[in-house]
N, CA, C and O of each residue as an XYZ file, in Angstrom:
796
protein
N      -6.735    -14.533     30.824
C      -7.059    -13.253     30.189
C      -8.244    -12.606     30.906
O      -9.014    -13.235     31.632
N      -8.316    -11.468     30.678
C      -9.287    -10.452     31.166
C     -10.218    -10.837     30.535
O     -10.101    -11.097     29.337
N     -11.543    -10.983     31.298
C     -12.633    -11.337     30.753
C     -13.563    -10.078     30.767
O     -14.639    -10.389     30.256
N     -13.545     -9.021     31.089
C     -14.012     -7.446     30.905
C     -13.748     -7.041     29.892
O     -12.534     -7.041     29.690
N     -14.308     -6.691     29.147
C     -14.581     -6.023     27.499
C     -13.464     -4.839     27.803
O     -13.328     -4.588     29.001
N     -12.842     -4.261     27.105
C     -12.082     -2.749     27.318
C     -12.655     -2.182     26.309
O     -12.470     -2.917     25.339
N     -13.115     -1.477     26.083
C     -13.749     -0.188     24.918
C     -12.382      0.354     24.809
O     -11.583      0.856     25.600
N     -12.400     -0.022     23.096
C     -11.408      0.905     22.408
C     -11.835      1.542     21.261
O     -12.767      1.037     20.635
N     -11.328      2.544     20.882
C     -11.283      3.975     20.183
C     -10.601      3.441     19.158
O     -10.248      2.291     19.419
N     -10.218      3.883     17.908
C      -9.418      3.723     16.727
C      -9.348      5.046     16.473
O     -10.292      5.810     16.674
N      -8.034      5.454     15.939
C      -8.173      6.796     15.578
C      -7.467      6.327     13.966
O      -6.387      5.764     13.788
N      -8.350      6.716     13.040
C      -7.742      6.578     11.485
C      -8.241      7.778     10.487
O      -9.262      8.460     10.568
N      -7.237      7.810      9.565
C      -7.675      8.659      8.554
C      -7.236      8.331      7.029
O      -6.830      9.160      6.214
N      -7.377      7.168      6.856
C      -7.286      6.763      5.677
C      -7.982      5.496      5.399
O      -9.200      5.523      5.580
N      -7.275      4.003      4.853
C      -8.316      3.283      4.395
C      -8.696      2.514      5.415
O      -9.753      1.891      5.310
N      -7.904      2.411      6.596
C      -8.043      1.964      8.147
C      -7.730      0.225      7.651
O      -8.576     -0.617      7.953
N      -6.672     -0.120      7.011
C      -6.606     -1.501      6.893
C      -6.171     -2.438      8.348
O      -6.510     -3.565      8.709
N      -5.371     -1.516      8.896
C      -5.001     -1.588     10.700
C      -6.236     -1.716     11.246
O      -6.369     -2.602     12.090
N      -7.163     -1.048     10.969
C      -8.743     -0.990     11.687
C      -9.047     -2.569     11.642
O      -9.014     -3.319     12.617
N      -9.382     -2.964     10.166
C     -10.150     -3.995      9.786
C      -9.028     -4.953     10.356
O      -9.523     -6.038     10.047
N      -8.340     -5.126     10.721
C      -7.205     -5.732     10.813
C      -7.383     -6.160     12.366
O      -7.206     -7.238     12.932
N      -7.779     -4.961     12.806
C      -7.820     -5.341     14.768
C      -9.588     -5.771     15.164
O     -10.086     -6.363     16.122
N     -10.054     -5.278     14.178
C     -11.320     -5.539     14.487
C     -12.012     -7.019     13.813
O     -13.103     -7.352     14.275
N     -11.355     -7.935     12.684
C     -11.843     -9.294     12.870
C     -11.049    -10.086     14.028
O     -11.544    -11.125     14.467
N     -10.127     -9.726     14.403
C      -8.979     -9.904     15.356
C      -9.850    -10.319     16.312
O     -10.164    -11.440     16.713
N     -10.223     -9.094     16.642
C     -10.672     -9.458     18.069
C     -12.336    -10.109     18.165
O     -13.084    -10.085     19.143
N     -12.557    -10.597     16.990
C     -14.222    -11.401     16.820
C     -13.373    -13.179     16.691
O     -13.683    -14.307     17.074
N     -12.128    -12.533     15.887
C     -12.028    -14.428     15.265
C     -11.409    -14.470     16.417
O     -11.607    -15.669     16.618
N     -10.671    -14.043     17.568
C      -9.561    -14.533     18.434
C     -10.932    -14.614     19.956
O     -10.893    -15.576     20.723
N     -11.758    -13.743     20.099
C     -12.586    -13.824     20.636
C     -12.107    -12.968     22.084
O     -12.438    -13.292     23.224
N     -11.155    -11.676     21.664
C     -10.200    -11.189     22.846
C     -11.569    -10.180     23.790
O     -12.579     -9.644     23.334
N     -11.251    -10.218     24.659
C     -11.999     -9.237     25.887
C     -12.143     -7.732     25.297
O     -12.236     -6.811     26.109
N     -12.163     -7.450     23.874
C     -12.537     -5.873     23.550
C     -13.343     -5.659     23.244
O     -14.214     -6.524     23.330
N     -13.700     -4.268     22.619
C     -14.929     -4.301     21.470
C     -14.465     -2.385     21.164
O     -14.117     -1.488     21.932
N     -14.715     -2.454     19.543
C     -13.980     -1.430     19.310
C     -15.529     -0.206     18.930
O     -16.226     -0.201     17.916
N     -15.619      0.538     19.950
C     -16.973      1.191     20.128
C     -16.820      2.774     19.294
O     -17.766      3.507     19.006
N     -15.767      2.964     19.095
C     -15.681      4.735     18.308
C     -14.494      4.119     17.358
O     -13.553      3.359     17.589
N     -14.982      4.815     16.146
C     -13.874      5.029     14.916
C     -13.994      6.929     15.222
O     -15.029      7.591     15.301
N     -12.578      7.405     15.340
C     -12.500      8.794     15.124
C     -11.981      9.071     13.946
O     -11.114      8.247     13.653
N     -12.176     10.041     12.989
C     -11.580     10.388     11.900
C     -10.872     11.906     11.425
O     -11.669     12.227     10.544
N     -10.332     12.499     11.457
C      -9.330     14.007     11.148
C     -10.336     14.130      9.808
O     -10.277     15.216      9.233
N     -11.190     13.197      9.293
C     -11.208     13.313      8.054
C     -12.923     12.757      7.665
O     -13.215     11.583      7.888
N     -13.796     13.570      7.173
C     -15.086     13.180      6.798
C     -15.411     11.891      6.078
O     -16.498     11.314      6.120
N     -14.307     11.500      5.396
C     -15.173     10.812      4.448
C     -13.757      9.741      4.444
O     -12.903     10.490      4.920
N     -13.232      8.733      4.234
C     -12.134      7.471      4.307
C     -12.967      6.589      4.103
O     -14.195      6.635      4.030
N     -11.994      5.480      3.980
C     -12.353      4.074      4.003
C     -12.509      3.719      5.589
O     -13.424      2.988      5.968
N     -11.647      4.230      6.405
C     -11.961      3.636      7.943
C     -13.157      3.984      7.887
O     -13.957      3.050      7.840
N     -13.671      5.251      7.872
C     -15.362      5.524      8.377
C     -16.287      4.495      7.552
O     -17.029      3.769      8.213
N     -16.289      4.395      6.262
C     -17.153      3.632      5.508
C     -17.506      2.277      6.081
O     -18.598      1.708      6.109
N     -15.881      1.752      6.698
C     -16.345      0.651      7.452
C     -16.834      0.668      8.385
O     -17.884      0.034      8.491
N     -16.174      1.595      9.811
C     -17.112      1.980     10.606
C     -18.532      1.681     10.441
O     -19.000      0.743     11.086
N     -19.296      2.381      9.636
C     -20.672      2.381      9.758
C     -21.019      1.370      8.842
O     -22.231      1.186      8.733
N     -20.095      0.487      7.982
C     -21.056     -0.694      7.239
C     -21.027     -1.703      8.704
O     -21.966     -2.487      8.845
N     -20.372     -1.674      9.341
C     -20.182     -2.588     10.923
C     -20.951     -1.924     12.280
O     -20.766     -2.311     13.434
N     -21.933     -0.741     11.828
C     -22.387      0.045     12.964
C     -21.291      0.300     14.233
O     -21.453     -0.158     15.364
N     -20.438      0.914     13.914
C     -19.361      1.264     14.793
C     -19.801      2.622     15.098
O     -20.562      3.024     14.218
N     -19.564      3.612     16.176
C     -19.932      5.033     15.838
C     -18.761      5.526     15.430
O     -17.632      5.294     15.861
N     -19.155      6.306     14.467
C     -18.025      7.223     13.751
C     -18.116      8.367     14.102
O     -19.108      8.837     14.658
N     -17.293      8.857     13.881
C     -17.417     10.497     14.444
C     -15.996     11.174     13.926
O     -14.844     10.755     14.041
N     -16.520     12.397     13.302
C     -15.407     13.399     12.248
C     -14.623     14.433     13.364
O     -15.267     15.064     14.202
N     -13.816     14.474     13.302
C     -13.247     15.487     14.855
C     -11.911     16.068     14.149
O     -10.862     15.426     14.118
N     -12.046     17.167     13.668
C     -10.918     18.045     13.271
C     -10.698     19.226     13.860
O     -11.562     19.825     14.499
N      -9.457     19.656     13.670
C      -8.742     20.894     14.532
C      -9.522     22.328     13.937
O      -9.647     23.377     14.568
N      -9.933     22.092     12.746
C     -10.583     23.367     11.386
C     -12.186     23.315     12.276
O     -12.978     24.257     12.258
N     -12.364     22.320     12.842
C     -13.629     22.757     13.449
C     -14.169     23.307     14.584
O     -15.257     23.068     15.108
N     -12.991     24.339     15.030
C     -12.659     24.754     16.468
C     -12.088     25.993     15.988
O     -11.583     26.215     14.887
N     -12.285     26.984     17.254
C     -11.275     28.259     17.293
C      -9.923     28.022     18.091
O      -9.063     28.901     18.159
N      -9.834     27.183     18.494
C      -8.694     27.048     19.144
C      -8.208     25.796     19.562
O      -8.944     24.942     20.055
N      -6.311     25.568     19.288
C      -6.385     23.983     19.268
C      -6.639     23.109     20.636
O      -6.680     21.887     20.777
N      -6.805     24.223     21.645
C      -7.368     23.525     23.292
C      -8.709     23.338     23.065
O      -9.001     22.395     23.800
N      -9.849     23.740     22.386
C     -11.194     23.506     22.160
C     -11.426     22.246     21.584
O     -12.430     21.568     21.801
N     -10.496     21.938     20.852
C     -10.300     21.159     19.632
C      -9.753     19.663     20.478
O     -10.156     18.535     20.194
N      -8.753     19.992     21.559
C      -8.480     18.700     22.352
C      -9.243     18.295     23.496
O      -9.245     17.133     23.902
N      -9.975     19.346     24.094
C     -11.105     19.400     25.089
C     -12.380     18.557     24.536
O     -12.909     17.668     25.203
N     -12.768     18.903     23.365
C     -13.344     17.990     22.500
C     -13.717     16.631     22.649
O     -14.682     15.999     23.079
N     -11.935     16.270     21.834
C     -11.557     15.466     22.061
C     -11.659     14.282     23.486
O     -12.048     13.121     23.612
N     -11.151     15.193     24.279
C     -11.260     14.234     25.642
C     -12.517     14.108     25.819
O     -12.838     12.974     26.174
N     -13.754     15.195     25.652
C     -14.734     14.706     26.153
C     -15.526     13.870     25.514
O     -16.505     13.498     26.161
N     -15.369     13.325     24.098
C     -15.471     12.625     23.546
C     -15.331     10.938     23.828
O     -16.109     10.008     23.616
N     -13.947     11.007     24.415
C     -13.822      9.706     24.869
C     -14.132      9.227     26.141
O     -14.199      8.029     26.414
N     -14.334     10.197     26.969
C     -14.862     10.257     28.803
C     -16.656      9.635     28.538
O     -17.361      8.918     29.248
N     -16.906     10.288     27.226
C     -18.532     10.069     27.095
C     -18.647      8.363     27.015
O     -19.501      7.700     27.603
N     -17.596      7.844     26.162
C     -18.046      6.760     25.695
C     -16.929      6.045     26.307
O     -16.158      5.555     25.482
N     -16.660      5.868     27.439
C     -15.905      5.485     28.382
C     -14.732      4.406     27.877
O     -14.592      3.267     28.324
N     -13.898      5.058     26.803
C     -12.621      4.383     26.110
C     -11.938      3.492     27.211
O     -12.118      3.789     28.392
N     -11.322      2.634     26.941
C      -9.944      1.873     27.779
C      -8.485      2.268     26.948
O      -7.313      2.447     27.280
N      -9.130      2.289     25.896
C      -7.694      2.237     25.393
C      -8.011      2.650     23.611
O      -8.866      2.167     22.867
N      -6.817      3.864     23.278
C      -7.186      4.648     21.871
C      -6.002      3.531     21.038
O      -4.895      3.140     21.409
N      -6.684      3.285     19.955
C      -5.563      3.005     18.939
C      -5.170      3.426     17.695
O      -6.088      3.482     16.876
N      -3.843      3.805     17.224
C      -4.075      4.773     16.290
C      -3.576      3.857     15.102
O      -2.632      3.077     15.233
N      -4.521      4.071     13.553
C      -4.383      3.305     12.909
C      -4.147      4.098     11.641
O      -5.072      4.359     10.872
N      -3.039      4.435     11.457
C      -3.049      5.551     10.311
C      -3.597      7.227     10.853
O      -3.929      7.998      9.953
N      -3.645      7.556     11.824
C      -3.894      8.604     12.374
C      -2.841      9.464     11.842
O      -1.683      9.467     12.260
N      -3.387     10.332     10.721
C      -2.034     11.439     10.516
C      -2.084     12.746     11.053
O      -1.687     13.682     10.359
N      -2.611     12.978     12.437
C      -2.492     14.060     13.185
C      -1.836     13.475     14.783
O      -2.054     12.452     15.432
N      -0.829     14.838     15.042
C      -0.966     14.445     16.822
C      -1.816     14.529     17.508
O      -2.913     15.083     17.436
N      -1.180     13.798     18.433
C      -2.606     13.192     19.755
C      -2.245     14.683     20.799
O      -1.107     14.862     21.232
N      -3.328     15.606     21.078
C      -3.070     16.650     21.692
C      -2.412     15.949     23.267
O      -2.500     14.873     23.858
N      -1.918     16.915     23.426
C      -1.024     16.845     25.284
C      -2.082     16.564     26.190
O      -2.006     15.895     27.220
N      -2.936     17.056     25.780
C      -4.059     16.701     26.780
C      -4.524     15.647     27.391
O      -4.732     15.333     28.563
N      -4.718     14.880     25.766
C      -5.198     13.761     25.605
C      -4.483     12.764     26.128
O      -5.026     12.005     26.931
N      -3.179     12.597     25.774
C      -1.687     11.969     26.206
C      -1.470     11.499     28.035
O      -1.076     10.453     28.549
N      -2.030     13.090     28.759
C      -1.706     12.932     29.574
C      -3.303     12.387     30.546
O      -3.319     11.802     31.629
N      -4.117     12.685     29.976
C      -5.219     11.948     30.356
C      -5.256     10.009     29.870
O      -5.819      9.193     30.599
N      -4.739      9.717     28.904
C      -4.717      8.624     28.823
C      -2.990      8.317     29.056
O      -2.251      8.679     28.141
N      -2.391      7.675     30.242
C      -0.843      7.499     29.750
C      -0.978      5.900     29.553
O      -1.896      5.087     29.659
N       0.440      5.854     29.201
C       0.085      4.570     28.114
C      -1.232      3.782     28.134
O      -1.278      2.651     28.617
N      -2.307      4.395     27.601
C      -3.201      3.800     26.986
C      -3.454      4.411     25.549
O      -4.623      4.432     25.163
N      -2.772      4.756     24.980
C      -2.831      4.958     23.553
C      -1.425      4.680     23.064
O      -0.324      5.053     23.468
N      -1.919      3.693     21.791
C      -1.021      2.646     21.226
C      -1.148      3.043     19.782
O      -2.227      3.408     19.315
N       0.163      2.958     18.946
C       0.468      3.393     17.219
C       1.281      2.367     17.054
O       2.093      1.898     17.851
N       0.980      1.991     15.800
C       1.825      1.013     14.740
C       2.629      1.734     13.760
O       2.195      2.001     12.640
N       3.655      2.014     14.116
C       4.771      2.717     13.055
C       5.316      1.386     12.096
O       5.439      0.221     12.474
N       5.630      2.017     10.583
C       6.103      0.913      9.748
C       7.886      0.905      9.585
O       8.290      1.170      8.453
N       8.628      0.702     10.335
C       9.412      0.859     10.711
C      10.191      0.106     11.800
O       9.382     -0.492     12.508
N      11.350     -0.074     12.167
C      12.119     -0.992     13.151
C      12.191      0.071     14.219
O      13.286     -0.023     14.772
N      11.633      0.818     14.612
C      11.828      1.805     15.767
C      12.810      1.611     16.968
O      12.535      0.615     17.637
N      13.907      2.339     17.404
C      13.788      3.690     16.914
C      14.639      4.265     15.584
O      15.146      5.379     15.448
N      14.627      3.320     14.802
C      15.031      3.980     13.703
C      13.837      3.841     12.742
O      12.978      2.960     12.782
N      13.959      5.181     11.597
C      13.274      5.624     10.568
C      12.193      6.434     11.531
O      11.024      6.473     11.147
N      12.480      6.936     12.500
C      11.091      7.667     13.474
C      11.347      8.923     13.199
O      12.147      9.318     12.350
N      10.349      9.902     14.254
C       9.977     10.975     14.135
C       9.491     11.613     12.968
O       9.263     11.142     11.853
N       9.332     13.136     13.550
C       8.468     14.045     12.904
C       8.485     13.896     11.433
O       9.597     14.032     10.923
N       7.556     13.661     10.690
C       7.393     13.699      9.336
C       7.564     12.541      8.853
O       7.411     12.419      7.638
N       7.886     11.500      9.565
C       8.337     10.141      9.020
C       6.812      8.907      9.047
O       6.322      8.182      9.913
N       6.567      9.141      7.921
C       5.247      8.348      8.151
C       4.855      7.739      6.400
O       5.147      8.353      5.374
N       4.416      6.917      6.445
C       4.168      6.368      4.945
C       5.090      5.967      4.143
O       5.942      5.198      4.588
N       5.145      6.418      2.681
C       6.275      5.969      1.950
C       7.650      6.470      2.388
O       8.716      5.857      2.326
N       7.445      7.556      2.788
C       8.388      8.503      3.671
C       9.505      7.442      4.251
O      10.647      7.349      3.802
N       8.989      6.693      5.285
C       9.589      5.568      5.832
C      10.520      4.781      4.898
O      11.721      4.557      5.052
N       9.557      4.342      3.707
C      10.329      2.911      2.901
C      11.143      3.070      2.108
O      11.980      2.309      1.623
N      10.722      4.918      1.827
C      11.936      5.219      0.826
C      13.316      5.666      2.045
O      14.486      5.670      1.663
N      13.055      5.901      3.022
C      14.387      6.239      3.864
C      14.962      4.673      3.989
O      16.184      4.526      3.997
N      14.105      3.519      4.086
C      14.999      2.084      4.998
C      15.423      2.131      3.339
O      16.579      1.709      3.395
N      15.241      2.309      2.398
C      15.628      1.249      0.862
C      17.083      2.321      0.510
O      18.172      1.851      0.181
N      16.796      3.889      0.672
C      18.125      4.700      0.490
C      19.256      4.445      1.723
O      20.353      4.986      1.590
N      19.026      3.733      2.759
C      20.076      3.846      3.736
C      20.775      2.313      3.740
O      21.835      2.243      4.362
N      20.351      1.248      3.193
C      20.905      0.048      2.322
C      20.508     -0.633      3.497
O      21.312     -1.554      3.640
N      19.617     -0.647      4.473
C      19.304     -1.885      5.410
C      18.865     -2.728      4.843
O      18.123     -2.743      3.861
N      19.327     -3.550      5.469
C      18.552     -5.486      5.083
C      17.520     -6.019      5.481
O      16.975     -7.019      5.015
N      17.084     -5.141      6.688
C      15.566     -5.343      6.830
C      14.953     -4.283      7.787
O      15.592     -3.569      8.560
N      13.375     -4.303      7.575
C      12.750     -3.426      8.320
C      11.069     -3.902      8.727
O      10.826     -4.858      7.990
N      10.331     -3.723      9.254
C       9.228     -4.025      9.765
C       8.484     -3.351     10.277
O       8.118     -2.339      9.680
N       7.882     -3.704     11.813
C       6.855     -2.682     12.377
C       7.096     -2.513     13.718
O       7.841     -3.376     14.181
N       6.587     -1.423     14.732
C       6.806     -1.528     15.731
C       5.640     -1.126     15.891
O       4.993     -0.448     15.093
N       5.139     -1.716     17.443
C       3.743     -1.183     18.258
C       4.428     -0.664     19.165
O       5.566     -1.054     19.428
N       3.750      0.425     19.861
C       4.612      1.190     20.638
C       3.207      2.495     21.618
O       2.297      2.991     20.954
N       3.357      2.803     23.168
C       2.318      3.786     23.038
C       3.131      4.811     23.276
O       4.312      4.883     23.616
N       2.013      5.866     22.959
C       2.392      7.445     22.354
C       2.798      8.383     23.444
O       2.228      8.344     24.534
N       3.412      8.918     23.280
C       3.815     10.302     24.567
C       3.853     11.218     23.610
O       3.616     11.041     22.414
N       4.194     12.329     24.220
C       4.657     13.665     23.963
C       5.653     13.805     22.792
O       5.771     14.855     22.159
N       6.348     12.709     22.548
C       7.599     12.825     21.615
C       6.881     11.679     20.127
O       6.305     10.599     20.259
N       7.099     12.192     19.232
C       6.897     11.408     17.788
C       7.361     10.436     17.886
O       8.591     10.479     17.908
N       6.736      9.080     17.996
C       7.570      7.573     17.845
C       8.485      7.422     19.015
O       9.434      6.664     18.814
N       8.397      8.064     20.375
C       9.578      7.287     21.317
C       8.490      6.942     22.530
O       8.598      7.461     23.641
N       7.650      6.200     22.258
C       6.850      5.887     23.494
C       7.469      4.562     23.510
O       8.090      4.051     22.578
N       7.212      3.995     24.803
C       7.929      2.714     25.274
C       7.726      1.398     24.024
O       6.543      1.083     24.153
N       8.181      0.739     23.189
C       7.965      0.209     22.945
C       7.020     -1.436     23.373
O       7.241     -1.905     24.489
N       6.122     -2.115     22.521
C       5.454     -3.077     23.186
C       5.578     -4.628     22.051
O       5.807     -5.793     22.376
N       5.352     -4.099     20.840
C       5.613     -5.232     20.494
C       6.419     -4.928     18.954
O       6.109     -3.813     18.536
N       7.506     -5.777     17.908
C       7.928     -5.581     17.016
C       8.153     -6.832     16.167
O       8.216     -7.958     16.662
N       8.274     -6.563     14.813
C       8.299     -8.123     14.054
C       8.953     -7.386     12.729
O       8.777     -6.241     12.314
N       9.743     -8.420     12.233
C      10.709     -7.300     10.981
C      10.108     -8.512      9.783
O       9.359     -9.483      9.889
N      10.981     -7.788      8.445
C      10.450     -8.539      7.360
C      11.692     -8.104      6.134
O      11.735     -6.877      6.041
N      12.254     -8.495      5.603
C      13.576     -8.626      4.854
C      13.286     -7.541      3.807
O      12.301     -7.599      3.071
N      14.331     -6.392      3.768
C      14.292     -5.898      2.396
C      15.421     -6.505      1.236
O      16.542     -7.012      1.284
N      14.564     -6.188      0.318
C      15.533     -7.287     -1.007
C      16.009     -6.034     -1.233
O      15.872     -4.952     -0.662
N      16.775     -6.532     -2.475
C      17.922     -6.328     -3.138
C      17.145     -5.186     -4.325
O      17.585     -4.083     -4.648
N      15.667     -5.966     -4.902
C      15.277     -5.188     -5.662
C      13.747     -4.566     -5.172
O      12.696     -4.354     -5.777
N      14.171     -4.399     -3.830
C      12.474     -3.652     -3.828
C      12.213     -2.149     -4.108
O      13.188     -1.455     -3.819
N      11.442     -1.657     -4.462
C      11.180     -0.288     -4.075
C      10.597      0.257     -3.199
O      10.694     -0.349     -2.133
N       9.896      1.340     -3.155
C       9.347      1.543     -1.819
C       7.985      1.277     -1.447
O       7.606      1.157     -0.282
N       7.260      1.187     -2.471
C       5.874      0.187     -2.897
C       5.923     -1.307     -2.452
O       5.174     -1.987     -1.751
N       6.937     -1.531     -3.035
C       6.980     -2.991     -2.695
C       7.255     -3.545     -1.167
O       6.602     -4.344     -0.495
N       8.523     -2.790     -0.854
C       8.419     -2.986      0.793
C       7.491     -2.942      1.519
O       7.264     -3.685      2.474
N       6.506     -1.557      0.906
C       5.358     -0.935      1.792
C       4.266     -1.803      2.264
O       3.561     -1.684      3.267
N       4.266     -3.284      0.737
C       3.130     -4.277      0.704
C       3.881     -4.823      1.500
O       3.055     -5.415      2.194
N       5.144     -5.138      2.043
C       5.346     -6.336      2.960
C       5.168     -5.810      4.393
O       4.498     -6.441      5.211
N       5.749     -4.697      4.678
C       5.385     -4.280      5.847
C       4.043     -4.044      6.018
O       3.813     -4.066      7.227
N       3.057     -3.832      5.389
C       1.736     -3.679      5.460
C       1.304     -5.072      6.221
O       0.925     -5.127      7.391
N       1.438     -6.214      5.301
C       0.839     -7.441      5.897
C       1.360     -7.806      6.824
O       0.596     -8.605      7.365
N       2.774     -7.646      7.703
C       3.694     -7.598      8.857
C       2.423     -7.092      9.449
O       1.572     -7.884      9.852
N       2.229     -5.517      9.530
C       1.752     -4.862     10.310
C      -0.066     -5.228     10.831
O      -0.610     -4.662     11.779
N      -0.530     -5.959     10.215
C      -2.171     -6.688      9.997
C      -1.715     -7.826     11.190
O      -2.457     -8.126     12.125
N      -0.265     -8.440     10.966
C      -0.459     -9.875     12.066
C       0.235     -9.114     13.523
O       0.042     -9.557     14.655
N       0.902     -8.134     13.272
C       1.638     -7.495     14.533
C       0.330     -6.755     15.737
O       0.065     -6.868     16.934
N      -0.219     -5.966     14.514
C      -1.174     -4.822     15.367
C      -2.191     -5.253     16.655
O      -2.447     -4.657     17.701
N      -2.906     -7.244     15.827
C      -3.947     -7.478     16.830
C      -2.992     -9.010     18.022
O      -3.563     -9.647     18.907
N      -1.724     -9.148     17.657
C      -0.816     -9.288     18.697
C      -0.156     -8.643     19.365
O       0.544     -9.202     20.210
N      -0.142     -7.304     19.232
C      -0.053     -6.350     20.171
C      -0.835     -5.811     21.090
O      -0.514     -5.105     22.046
N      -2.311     -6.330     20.612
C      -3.173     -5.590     21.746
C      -3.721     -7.079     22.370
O      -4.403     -6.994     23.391
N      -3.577     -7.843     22.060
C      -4.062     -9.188     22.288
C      -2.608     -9.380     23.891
O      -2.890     -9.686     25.049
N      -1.350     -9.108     23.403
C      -0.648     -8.661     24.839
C      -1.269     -7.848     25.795
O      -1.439     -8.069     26.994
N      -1.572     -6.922     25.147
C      -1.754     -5.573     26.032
C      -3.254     -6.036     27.047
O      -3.301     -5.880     28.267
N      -4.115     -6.479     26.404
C      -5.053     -7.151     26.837
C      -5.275     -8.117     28.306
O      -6.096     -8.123     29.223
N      -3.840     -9.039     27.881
C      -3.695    -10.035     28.712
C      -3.165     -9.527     30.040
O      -3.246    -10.154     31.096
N      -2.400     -7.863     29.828
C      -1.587     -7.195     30.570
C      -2.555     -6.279     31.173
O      -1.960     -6.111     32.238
N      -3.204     -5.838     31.237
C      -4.112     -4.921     31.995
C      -4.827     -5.191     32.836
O      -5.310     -6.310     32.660
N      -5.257     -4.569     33.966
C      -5.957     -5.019     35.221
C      -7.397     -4.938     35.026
O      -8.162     -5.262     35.934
């Protein structure tokens, strides 16, 4: 394994359980990262709270705080050029990653969709959204995929995936808790690959 730290980014906007998830990861596994920026769409979450109970830098970066959405991704990039990222990970991020950004980082920005990708993907498909589509379409099972991001919603190359059985009587809550804890052991074996894979 790479013994060079990679500075990674998290991009979250909710309770960041993916966050906390990659970040004892990589203390108990002892992997070559260190996760130096939490970004947030959003002032106030549970990702940020942790952020700063862990002295992580946090930082609020929304599109409403710009005249224009190129100001807003210019930002952005220079944001991560400052604090010299390796690699963005998105952990509940419910905004797109501007073109900019995409094409300044190519596959180095990585998302955990809850889902068997490429099915239950694209635009709008995110959250319960997902569990109520796998439980109405009668599949027998569904899980998570790690995957990094391009230009298109959910069709970046896939990297790593792990499924988990839907019953007979789940709802979409209930699935959501299984794919959730799927997605906690998938997320920091996905970058724990990606890790081993980088120059």
């Amino acid at each position: 394994m790479n013994d060079k730290k990679k500075r990674l980014a998290v991009f979250c906007s909710g309770t960041g359980s993916n966050f906390k998830a990659l970040f004892h990861a990589i203390i108990e596994r002892a992997l070559p990262a260190e996760i130096v920026l939490c970004l947030s769409n959003r002032s106030q979450c549970g990702a940020m709270d942790f952020a700063r109970e862990y002295e992580i830098e946090s930082l609020h970066l929304s599109e409403t705080q710009f005249r224009t959405y190129d100001e807003f991704a210019s930002a952005m990039l220079q944001a991560l050029r400052e604090r010299r990222i390796d690699l963005i990970m998105l952990a509940g991020y419910l905004r797109k990653i501007p073109d900019a950004v995409i094409a300044a980082y190519p596959e180095k920005i990585v998302n955990i969709h809850p889902s068997l990708l490429p099915q239950f993907g694209g635009h709008g498909m995110y959250g319960m959204r997902v569990h109520e589509a796998v439980i109405a379409s009668g599949e027998t099972r569904s899980g998570a995929t790690v995957h990094f991001v391009n230009e298109e919603y959910d069709k970046g190359r896939i990297i790593k995936q792990n499924h988990v059985p839907v019953l007979p009587d789940d709802t979409p809550e209930t699935l959501a808790e299984r794919v959730l804890l799927c997605e906690h052991r998938l997320y920091p074996a996905a970058l724990e690959k990606l890790l081993d894979e980088q120059p």
